[in-house]
C-alpha positions as CSV (number, residue, x, y, z in Angstrom):
1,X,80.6,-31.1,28.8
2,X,80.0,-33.5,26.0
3,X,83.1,-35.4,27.2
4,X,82.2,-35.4,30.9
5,X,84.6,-32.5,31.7
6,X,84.6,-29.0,33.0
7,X,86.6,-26.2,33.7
8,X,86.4,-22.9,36.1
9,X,88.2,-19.6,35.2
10,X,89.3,-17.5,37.5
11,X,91.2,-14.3,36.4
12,X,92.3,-11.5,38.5
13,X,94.2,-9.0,36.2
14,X,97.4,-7.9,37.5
15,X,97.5,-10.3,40.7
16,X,100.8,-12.6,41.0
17,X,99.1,-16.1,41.3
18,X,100.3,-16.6,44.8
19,X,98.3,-17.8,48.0
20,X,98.8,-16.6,51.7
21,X,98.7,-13.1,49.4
22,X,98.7,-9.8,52.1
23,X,99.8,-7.3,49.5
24,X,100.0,-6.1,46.1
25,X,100.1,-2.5,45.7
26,X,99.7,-2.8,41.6
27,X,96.0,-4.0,42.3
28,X,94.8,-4.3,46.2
29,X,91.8,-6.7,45.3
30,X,94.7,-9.2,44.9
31,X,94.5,-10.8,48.5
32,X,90.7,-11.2,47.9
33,X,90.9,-13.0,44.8
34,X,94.2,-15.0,46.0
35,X,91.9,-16.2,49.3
36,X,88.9,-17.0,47.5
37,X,91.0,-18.9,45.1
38,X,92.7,-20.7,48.0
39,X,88.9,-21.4,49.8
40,X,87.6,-22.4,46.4
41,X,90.0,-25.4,46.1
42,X,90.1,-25.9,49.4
43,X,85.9,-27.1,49.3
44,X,86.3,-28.5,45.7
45,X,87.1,-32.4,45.7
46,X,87.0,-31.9,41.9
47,X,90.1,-30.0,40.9
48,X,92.4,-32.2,39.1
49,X,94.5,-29.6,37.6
50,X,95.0,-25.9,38.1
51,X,96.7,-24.1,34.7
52,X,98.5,-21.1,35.7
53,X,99.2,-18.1,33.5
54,X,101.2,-15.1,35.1
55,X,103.0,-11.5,33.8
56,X,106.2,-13.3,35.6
57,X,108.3,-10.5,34.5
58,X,106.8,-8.1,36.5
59,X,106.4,-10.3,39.7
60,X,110.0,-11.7,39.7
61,X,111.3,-8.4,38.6
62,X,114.0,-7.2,41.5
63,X,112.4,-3.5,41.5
64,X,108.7,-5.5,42.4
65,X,110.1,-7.3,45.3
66,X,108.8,-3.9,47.7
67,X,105.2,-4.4,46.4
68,X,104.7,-7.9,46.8
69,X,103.5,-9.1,50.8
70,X,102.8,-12.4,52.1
71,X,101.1,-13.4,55.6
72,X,103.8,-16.5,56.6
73,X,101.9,-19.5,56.7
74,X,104.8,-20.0,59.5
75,X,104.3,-17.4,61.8
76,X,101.0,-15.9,60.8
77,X,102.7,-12.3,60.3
78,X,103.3,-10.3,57.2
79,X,106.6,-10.6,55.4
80,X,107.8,-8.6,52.3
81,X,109.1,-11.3,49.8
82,X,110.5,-11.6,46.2
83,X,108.2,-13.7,44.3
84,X,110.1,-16.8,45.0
85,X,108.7,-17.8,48.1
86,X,105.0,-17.5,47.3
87,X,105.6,-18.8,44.0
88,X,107.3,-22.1,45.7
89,X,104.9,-21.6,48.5
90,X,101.6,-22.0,46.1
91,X,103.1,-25.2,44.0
92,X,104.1,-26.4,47.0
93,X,100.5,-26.2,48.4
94,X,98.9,-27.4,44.9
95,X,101.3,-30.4,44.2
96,X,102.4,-31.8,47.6
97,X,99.2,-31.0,50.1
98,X,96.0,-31.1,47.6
99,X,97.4,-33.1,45.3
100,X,96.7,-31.3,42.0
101,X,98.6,-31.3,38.7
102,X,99.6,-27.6,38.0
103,X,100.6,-26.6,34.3
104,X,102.5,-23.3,34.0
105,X,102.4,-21.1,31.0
106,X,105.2,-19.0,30.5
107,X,104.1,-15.3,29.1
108,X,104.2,-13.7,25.8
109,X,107.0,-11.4,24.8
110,X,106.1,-8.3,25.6
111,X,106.9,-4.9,24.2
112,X,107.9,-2.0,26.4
113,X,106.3,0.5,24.0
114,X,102.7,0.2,22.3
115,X,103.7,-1.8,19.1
116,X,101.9,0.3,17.0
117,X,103.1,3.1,17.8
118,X,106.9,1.5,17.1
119,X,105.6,0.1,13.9
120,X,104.1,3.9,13.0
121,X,107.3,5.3,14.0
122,X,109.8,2.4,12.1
123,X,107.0,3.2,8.8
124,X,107.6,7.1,9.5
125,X,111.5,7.2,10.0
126,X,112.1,4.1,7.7
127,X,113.9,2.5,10.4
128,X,113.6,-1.7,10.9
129,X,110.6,-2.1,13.5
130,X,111.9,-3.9,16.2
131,X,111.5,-7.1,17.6
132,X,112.0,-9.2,20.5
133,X,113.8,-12.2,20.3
134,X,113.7,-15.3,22.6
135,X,116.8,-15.1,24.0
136,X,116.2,-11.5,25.4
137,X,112.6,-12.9,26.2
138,X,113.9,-16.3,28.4
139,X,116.6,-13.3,29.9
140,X,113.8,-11.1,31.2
141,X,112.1,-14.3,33.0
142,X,115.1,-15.8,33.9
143,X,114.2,-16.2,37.8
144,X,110.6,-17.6,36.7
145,X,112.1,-20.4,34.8
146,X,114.7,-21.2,37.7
């Protein structure tokens, strides 16, 4: 506050970052948080920038693509939908309409087994622990970054 700025966080675990969200059946709070995000900005004159932090992998992932459920801004009906659409749907809505900057923040590499339990294991076995690199990292999220 000293510098005459503020922020507001607002985290919903395990809920794609998506507005006009129906369904999510990994958490079903989602649509609640996704419309009070959506009413928050849309009463705030104040929001410059909106900083967006996702687990892309599992909402762009092709086997996800059943669990994800949009209400079509279009049509006002639901509509099952790969992440794309939201996803394009939300910046869309951010940049163009309220005119905010949005900063996306691609995720961490993340292990498919409990790391300490690999790094037990690699100790136990004397096997090389393994490790992710970039590449296979930037692969997995490929469809985020398009």
């Amino acid at each position: 506050m000293a510098q005459g700025k503020s922020a507001y966080l607002n985290i919903a675990s395990n809920c794609p970052p998506f507005i006009n969200l129906n369904k999510w059946t990994r958490n079903y709070n989602c649509p609640n948080f996704r419309n009070n995000f959506q009413k928050f900005i849309d009463n705030s004159n104040l929001i410059e920038t909106v900083i967006i932090v996702g687990y892309w992998e599992a909402y762009f992932n092709k086997k996800n693509y059943v669990d994800l459920e949009i209400i079509d801004p279009a049509t006002n009906l639901r509509k099952k939908v790969n992440a794309s659409e939201p996803f394009e749907n939300t910046l869309e809505w951010l940049l163009n309409e309220k005119k905010i900057n949005v900063i996306l923040i691609e995720q961490v590499p993340i292990y498919k087994k409990n790391p300490s339990f690999m790094l037990a294991h690699s100790l136990l076995y004397k096997k090389e622990f393994p490790f992710i690199n970039y590449e296979v990292h930037k692969n997995r999220n490929i469809k985020f970054y398009n």
